[in-house]
Every structure is written in C-alpha cells, then in structure tokens.
PQR file with spaces between the fields and no chain letter, atoms N, CA, C, O and H, PARSE charges and radii, in Angstrom:
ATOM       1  N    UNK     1      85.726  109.700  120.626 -0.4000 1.5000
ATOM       2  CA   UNK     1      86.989  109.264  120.050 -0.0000 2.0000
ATOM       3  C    UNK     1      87.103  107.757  120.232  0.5500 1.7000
ATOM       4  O    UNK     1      86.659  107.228  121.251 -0.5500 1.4000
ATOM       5  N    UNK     2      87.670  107.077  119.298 -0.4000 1.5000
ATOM       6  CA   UNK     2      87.535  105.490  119.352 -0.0000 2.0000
ATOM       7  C    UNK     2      88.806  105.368  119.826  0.5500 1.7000
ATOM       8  O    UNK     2      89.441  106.417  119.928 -0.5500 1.4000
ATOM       9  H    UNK     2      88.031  107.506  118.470  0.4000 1.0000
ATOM      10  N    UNK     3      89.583  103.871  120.289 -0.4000 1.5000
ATOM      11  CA   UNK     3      91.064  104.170  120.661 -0.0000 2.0000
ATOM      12  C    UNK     3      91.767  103.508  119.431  0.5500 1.7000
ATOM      13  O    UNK     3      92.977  103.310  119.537 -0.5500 1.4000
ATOM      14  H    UNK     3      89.067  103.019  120.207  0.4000 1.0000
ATOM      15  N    UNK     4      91.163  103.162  118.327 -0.4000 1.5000
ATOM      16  CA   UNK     4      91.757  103.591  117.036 -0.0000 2.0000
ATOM      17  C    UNK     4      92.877  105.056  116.736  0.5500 1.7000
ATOM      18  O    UNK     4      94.075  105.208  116.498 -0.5500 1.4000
ATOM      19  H    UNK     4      90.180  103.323  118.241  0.4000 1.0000
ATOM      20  N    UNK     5      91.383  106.153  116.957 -0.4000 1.5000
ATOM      21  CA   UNK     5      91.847  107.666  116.951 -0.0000 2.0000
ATOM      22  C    UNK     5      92.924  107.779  117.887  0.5500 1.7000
ATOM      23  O    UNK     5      94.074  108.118  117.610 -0.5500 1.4000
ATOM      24  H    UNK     5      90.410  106.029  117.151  0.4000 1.0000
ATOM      25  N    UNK     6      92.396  107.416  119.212 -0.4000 1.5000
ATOM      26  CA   UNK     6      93.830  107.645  120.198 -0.0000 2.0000
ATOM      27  C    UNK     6      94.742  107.107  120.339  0.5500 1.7000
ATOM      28  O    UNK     6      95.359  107.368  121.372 -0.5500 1.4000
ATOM      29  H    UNK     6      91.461  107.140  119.437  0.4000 1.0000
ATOM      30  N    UNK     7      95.182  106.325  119.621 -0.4000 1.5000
ATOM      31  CA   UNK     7      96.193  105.509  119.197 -0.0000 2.0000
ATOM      32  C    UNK     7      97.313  106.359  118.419  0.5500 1.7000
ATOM      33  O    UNK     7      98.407  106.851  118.695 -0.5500 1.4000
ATOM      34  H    UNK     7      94.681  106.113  118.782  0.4000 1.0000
ATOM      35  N    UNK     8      96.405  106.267  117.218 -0.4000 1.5000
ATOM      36  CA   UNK     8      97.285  107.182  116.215 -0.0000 2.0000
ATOM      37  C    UNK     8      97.864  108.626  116.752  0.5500 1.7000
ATOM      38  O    UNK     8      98.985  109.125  116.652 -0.5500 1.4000
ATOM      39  H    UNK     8      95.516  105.868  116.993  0.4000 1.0000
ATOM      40  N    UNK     9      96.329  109.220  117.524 -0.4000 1.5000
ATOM      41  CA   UNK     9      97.428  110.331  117.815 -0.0000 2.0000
ATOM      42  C    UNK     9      98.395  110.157  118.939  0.5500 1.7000
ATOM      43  O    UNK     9      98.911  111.226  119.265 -0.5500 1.4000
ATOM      44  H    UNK     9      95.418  108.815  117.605  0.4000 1.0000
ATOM      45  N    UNK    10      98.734  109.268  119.530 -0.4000 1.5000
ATOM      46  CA   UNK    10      99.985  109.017  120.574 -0.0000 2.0000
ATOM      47  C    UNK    10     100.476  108.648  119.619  0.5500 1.7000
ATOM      48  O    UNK    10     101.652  108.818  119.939 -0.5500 1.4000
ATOM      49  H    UNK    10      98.314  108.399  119.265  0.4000 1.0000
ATOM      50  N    UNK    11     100.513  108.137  118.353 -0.4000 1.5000
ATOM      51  CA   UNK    11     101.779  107.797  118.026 -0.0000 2.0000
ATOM      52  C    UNK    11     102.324  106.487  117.305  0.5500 1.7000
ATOM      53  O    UNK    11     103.376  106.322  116.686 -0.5500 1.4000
ATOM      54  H    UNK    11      99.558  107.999  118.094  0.4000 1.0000
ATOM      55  N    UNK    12     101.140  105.488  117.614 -0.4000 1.5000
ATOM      56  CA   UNK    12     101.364  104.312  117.390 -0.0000 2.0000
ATOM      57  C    UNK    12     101.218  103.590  115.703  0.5500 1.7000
ATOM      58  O    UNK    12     100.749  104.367  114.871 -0.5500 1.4000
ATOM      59  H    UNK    12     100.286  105.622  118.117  0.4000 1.0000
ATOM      60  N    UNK    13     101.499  102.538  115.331 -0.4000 1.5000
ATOM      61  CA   UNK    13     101.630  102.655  114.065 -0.0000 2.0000
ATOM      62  C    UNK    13     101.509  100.748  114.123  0.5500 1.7000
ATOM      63  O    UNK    13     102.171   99.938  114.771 -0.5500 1.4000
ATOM      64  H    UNK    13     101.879  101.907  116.007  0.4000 1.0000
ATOM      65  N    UNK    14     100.801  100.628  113.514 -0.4000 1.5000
ATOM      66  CA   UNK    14     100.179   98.750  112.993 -0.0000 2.0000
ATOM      67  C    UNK    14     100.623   98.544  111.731  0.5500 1.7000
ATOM      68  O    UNK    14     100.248   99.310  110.844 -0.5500 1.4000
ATOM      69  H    UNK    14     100.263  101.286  112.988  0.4000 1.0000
ATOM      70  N    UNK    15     101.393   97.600  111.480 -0.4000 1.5000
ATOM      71  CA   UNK    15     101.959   96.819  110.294 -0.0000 2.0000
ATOM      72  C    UNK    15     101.949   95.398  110.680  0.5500 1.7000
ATOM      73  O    UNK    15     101.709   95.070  111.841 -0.5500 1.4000
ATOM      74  H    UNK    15     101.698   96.978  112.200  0.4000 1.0000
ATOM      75  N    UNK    16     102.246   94.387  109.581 -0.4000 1.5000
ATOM      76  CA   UNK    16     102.045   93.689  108.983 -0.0000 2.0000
ATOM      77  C    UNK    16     103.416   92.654  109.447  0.5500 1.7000
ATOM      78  O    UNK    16     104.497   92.636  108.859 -0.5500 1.4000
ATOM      79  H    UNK    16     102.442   94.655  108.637  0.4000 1.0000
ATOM      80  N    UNK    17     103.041   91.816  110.659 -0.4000 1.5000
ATOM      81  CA   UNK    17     104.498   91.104  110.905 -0.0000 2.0000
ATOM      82  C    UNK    17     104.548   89.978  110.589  0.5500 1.7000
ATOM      83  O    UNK    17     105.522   89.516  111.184 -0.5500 1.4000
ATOM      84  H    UNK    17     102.162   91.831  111.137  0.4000 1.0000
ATOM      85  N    UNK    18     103.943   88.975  109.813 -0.4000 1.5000
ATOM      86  CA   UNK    18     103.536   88.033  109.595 -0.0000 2.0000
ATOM      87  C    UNK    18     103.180   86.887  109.632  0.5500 1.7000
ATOM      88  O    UNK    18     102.961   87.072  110.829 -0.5500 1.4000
ATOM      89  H    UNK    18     103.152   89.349  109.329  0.4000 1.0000
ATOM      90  N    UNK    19     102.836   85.613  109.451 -0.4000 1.5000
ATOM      91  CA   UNK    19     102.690   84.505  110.432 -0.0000 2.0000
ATOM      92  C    UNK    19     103.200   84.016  111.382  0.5500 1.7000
ATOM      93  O    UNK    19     102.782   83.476  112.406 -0.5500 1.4000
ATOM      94  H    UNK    19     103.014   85.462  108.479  0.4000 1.0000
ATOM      95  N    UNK    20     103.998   84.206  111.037 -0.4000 1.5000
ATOM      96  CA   UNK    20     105.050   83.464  112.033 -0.0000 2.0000
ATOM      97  C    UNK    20     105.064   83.596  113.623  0.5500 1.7000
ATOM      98  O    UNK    20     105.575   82.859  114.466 -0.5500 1.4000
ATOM      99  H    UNK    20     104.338   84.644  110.205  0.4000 1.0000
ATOM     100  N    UNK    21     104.368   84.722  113.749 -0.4000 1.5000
ATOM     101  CA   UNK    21     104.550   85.637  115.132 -0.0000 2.0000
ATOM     102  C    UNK    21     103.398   84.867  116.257  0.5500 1.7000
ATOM     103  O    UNK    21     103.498   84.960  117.480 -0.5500 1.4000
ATOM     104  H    UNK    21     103.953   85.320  113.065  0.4000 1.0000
ATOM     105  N    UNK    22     102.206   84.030  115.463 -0.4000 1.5000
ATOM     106  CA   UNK    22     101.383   83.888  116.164 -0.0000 2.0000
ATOM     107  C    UNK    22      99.778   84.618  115.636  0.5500 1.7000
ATOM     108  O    UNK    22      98.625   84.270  115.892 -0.5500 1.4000
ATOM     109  H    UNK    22     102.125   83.955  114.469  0.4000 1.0000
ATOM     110  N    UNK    23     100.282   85.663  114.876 -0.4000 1.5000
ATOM     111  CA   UNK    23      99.354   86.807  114.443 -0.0000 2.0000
ATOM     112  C    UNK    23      99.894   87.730  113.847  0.5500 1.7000
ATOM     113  O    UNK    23     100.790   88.479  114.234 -0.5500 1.4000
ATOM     114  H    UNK    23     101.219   85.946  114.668  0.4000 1.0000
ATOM     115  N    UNK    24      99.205   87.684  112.621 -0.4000 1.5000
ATOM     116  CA   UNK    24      99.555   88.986  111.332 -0.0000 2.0000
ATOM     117  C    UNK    24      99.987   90.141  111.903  0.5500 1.7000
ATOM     118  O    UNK    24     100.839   90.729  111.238 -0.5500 1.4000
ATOM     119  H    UNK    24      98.476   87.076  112.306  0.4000 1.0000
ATOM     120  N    UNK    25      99.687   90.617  112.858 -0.4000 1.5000
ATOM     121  CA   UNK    25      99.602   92.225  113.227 -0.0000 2.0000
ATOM     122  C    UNK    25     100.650   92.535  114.179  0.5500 1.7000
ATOM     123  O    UNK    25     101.176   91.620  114.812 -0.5500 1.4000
ATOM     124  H    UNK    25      98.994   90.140  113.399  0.4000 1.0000
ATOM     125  N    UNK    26     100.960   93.598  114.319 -0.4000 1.5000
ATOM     126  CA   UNK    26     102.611   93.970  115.441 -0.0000 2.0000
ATOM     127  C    UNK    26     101.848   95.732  115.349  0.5500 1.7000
ATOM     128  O    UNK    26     100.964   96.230  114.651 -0.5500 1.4000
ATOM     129  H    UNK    26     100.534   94.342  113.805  0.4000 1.0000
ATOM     130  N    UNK    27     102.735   96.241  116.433 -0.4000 1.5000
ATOM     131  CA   UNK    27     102.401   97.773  116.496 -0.0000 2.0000
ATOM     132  C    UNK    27     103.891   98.184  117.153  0.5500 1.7000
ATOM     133  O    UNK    27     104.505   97.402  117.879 -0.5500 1.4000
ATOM     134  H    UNK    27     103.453   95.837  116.999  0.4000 1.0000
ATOM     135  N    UNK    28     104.401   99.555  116.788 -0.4000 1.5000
ATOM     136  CA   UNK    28     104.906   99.999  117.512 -0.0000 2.0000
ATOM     137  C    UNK    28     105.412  101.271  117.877  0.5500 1.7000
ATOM     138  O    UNK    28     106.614  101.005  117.917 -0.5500 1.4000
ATOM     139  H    UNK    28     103.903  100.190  116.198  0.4000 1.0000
ATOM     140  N    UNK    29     105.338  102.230  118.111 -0.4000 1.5000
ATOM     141  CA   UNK    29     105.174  103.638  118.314 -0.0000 2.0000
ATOM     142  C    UNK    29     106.388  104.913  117.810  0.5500 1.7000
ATOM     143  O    UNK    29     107.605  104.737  117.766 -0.5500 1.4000
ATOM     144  H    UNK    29     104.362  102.445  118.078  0.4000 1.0000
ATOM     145  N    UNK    30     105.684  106.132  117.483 -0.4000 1.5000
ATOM     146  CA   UNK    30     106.811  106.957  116.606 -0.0000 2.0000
ATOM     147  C    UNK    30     107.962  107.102  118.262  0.5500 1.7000
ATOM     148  O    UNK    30     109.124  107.112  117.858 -0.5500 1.4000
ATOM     149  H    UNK    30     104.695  106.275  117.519  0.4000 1.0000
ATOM     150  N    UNK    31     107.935  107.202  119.766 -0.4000 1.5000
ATOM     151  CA   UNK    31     108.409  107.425  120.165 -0.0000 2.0000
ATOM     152  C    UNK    31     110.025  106.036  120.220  0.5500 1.7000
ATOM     153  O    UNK    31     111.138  106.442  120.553 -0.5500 1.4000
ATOM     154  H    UNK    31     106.990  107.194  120.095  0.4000 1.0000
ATOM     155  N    UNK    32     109.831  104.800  119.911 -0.4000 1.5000
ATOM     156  CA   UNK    32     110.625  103.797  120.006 -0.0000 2.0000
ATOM     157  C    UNK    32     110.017  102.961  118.959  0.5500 1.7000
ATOM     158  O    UNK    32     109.142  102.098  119.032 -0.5500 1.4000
ATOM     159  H    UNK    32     108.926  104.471  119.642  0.4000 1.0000
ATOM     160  N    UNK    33     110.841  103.527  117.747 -0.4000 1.5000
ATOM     161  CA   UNK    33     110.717  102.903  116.297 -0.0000 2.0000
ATOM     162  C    UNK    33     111.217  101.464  116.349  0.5500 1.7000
ATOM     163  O    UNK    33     110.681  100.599  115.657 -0.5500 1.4000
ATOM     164  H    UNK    33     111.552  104.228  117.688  0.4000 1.0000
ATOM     165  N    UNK    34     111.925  101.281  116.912 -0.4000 1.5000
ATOM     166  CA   UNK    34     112.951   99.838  116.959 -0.0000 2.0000
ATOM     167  C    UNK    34     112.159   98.905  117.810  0.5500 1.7000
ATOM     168  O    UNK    34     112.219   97.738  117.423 -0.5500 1.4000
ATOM     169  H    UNK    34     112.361  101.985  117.473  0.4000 1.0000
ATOM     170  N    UNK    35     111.770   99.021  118.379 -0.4000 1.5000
ATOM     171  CA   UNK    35     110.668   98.003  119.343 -0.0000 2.0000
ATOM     172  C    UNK    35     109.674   97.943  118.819  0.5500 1.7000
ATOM     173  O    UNK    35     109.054   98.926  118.412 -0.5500 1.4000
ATOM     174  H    UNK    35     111.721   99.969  118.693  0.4000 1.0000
ATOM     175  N    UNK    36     109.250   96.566  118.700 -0.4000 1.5000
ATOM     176  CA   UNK    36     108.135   95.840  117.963 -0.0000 2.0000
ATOM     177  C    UNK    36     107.427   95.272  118.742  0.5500 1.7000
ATOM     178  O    UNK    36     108.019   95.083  119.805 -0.5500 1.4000
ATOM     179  H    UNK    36     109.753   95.767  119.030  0.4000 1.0000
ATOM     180  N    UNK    37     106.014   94.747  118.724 -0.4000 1.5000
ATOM     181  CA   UNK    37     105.518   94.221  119.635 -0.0000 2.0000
ATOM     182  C    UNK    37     104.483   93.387  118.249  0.5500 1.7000
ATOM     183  O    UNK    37     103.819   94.003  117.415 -0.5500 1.4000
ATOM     184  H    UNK    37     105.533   94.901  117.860  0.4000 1.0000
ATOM     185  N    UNK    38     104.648   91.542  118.376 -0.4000 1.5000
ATOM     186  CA   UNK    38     104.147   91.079  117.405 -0.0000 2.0000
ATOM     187  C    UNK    38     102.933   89.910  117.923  0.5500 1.7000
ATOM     188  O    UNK    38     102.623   89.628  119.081 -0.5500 1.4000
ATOM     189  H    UNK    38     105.187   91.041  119.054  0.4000 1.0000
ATOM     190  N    UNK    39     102.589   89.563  117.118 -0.4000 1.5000
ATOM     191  CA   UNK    39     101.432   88.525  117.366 -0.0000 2.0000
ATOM     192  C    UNK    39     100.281   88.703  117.481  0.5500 1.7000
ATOM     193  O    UNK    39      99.731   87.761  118.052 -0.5500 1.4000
ATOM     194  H    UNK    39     102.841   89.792  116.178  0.4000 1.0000
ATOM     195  N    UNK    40      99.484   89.679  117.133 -0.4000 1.5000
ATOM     196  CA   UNK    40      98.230   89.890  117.306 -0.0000 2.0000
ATOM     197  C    UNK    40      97.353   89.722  116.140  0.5500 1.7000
ATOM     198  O    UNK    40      97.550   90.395  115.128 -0.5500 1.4000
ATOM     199  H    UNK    40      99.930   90.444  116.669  0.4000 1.0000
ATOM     200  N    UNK    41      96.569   89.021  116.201 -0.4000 1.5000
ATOM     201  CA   UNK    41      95.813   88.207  114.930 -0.0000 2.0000
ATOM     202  C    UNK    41      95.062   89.544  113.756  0.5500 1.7000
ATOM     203  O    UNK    41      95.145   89.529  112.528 -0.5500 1.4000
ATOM     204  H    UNK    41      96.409   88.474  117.023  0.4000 1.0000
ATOM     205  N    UNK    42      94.325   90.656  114.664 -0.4000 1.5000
ATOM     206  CA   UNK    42      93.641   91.497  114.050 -0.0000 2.0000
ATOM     207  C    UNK    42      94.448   92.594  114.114  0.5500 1.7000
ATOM     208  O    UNK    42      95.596   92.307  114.454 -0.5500 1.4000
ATOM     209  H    UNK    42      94.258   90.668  115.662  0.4000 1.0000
ATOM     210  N    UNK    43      94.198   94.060  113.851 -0.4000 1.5000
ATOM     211  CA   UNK    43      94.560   95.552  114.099 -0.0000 2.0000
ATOM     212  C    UNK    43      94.155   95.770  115.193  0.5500 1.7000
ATOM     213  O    UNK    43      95.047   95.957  116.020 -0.5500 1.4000
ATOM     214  H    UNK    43      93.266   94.294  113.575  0.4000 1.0000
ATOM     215  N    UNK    44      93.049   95.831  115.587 -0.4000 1.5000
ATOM     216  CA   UNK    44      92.016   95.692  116.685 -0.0000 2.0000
ATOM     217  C    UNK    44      92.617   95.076  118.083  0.5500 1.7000
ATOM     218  O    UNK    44      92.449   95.626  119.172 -0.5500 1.4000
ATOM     219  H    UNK    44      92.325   95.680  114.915  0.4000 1.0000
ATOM     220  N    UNK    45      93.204   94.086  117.929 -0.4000 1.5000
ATOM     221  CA   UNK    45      93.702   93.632  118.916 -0.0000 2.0000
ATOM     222  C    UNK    45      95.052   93.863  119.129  0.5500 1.7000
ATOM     223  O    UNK    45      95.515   93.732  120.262 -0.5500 1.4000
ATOM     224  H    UNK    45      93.341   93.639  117.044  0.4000 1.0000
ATOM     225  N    UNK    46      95.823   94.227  118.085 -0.4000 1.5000
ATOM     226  CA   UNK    46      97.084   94.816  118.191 -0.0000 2.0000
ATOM     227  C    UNK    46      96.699   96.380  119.020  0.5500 1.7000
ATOM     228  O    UNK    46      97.157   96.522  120.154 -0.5500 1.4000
ATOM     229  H    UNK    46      95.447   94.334  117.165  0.4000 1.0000
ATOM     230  N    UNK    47      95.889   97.468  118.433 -0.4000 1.5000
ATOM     231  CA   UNK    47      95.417   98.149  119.402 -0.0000 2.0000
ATOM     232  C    UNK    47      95.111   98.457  121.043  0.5500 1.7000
ATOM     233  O    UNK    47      95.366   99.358  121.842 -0.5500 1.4000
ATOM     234  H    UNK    47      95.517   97.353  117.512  0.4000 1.0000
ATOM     235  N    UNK    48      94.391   97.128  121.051 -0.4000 1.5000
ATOM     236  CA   UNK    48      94.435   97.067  122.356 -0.0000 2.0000
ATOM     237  C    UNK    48      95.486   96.439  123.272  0.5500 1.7000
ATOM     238  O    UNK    48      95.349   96.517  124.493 -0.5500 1.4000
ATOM     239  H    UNK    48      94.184   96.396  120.402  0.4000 1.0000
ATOM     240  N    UNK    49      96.639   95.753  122.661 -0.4000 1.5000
ATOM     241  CA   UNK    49      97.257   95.154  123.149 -0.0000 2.0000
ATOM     242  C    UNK    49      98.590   96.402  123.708  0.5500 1.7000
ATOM     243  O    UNK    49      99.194   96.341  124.778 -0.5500 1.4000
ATOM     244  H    UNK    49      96.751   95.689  121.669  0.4000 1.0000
ATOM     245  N    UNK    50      98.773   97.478  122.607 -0.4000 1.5000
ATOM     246  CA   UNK    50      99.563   98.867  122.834 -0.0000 2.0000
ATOM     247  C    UNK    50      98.615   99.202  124.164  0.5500 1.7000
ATOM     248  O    UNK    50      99.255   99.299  125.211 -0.5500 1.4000
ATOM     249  H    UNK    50      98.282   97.527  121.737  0.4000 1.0000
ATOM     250  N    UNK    51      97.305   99.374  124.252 -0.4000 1.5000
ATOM     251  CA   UNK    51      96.940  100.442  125.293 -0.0000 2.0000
ATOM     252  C    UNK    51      96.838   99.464  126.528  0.5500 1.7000
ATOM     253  O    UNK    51      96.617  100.031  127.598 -0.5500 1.4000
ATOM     254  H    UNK    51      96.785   99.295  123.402  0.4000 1.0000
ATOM     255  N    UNK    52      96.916   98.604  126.550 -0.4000 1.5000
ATOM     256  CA   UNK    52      96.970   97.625  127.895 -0.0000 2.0000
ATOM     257  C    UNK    52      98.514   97.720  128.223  0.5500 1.7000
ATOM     258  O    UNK    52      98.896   98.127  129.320 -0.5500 1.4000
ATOM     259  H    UNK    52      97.096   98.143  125.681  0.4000 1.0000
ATOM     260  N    UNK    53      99.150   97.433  127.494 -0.4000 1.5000
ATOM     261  CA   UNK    53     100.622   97.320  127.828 -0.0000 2.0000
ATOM     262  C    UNK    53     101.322   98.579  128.232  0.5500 1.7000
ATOM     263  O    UNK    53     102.377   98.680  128.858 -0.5500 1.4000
ATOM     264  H    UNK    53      98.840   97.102  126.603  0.4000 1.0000
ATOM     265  N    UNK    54     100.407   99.687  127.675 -0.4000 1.5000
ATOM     266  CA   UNK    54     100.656  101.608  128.052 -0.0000 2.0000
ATOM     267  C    UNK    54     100.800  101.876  129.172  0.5500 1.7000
ATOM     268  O    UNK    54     101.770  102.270  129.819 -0.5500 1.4000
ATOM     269  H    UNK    54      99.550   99.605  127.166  0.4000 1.0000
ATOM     270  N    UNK    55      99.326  101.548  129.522 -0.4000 1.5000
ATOM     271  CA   UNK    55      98.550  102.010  130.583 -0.0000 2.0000
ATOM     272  C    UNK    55      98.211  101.554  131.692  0.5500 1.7000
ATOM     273  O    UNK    55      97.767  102.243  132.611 -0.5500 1.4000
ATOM     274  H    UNK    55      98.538  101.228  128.996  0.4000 1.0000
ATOM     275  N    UNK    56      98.455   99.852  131.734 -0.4000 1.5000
ATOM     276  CA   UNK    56      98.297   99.061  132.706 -0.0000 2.0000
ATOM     277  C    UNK    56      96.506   98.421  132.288  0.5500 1.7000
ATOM     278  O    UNK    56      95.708   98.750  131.410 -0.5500 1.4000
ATOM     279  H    UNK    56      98.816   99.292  130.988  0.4000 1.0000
ATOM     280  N    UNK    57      96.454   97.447  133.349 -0.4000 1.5000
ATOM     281  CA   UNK    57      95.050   96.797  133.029 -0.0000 2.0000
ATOM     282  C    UNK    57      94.070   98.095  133.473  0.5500 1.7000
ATOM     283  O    UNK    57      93.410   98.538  132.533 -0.5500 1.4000
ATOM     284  H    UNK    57      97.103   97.179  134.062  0.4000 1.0000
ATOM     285  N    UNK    58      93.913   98.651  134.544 -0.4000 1.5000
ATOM     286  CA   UNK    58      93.082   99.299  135.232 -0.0000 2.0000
ATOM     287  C    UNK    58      92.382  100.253  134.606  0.5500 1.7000
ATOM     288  O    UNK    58      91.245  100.597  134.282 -0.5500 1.4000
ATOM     289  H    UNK    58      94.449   98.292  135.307  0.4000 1.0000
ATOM     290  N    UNK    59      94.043  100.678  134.547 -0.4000 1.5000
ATOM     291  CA   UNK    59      93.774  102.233  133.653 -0.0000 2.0000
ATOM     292  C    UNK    59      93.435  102.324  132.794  0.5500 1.7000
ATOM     293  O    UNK    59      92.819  103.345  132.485 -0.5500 1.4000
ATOM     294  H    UNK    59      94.966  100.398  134.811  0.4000 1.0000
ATOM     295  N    UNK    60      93.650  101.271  131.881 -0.4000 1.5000
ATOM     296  CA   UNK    60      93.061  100.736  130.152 -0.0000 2.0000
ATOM     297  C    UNK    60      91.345  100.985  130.261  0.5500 1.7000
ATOM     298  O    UNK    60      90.719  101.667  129.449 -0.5500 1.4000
ATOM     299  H    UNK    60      94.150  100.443  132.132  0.4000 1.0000
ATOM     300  N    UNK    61      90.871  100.437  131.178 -0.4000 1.5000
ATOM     301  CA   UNK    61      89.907   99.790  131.619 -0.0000 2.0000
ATOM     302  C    UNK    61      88.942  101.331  131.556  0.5500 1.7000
ATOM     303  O    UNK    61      87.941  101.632  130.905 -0.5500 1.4000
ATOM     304  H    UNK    61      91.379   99.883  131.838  0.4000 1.0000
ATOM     305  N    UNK    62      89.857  102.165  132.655 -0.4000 1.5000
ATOM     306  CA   UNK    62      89.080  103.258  132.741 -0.0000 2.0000
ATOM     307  C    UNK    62      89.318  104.398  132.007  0.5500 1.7000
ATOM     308  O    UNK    62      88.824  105.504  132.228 -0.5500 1.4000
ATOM     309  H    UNK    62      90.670  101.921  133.184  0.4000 1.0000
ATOM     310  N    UNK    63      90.145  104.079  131.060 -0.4000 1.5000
ATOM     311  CA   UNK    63      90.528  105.668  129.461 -0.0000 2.0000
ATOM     312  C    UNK    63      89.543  105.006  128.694  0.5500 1.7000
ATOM     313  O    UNK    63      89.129  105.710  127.773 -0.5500 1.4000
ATOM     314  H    UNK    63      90.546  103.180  130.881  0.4000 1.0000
ATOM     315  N    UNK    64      88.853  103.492  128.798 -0.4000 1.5000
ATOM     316  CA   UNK    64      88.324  102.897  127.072 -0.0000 2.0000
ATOM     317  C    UNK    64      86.908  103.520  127.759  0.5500 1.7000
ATOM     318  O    UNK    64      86.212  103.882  126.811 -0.5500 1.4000
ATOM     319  H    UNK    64      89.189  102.920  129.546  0.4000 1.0000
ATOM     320  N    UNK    65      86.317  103.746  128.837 -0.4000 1.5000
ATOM     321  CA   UNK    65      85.386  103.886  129.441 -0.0000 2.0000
ATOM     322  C    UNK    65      85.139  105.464  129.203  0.5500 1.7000
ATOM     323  O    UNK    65      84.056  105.659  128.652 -0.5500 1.4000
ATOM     324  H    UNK    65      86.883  103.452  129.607  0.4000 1.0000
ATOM     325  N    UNK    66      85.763  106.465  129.438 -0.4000 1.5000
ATOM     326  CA   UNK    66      85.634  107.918  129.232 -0.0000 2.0000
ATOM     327  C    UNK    66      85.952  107.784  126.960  0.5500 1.7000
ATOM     328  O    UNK    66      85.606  108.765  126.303 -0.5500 1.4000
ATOM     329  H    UNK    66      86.644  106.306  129.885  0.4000 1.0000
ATOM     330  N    UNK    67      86.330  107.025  126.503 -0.4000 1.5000
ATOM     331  CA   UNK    67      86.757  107.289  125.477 -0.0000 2.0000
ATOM     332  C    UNK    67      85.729  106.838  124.565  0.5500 1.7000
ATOM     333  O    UNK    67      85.717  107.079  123.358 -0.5500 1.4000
ATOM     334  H    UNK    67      86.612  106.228  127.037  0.4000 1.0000
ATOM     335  N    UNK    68      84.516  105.899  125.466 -0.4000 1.5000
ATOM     336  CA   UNK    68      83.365  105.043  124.524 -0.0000 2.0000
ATOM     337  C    UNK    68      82.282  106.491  125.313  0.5500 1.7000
ATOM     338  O    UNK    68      81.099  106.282  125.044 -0.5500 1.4000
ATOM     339  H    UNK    68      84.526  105.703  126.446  0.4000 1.0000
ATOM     340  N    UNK    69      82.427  107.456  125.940 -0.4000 1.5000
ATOM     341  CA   UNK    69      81.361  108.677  126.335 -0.0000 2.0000
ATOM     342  C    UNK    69      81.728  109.279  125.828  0.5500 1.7000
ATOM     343  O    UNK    69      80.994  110.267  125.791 -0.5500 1.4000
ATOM     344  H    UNK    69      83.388  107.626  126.158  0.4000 1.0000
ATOM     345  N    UNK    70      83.064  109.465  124.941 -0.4000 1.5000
ATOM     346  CA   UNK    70      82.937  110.700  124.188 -0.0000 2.0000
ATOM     347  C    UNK    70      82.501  110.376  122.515  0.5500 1.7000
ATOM     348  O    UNK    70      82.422  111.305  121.712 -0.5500 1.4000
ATOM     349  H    UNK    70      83.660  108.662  124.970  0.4000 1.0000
ATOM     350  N    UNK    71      82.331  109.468  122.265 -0.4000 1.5000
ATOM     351  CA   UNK    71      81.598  108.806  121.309 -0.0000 2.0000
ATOM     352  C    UNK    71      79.956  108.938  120.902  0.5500 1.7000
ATOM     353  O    UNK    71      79.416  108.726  119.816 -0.5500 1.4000
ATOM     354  H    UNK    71      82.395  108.714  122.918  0.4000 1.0000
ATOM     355  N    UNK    72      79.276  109.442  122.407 -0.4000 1.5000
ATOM     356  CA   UNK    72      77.646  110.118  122.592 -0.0000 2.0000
ATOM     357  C    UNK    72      77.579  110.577  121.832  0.5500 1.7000
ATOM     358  O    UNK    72      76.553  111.209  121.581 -0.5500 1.4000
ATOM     359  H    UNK    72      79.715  109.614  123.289  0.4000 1.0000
C-alpha cells in the first residue's frame, strides 16, 4: 500500500489552494472539512505533510516503513 492509498482511505482529500499559500497544494480530511492545511508545493508533499502532522515524526517514520513492505 503506498501512503497515497492510505491516505485516501483515512479520509484525506488534496485540492488546489493556490499560490498564494507558498504552494499549490492544501489537504484536509472527511473527518474536519473546515480545516485546511495549505502550502505544499506538490500532492506528494501535501501527503506527507497530513501523515507527519497525524502521526507525529516517529511514528510517520515507522507506518511509511511497514507501508513500503507491504508494497513486496
């Protein structure tokens, strides 16, 4: 599973916030529609920027690690 996939299925959702922010990209999740989180140049990094901010650094660290073995 990529954390593309696990993204979406928690919930999360990438649109289009626009220059202004610093970076095209914002994400923000079906559980708290109203909260935005903006500035991230790619999708990719808007991605990772939801699962760092989720999960903490550590833990990020060690779900992207079990989540790049189930990818074998």
């Amino acid at each position: 599973m990529t954390l593309e996939e696990f993204a979406k299925d928690a919930g999360v959702i990438i649109f289009d916030c626009g220059e202004g922010w610093g970076g095209k990209f914002g994400y923000m999740t079906d559980d708290c529609p109203n909260l935005h989180f903006c500035g991230y140049r790619s999708e990719k990094a808007a991605y990772k920027g939801w699962f760092k901010d989720t999960f903490g650094e550590q833990t990020a660290k060690a779900v992207l690690k079990l989540l790049r073995k189930t990818q074998k």
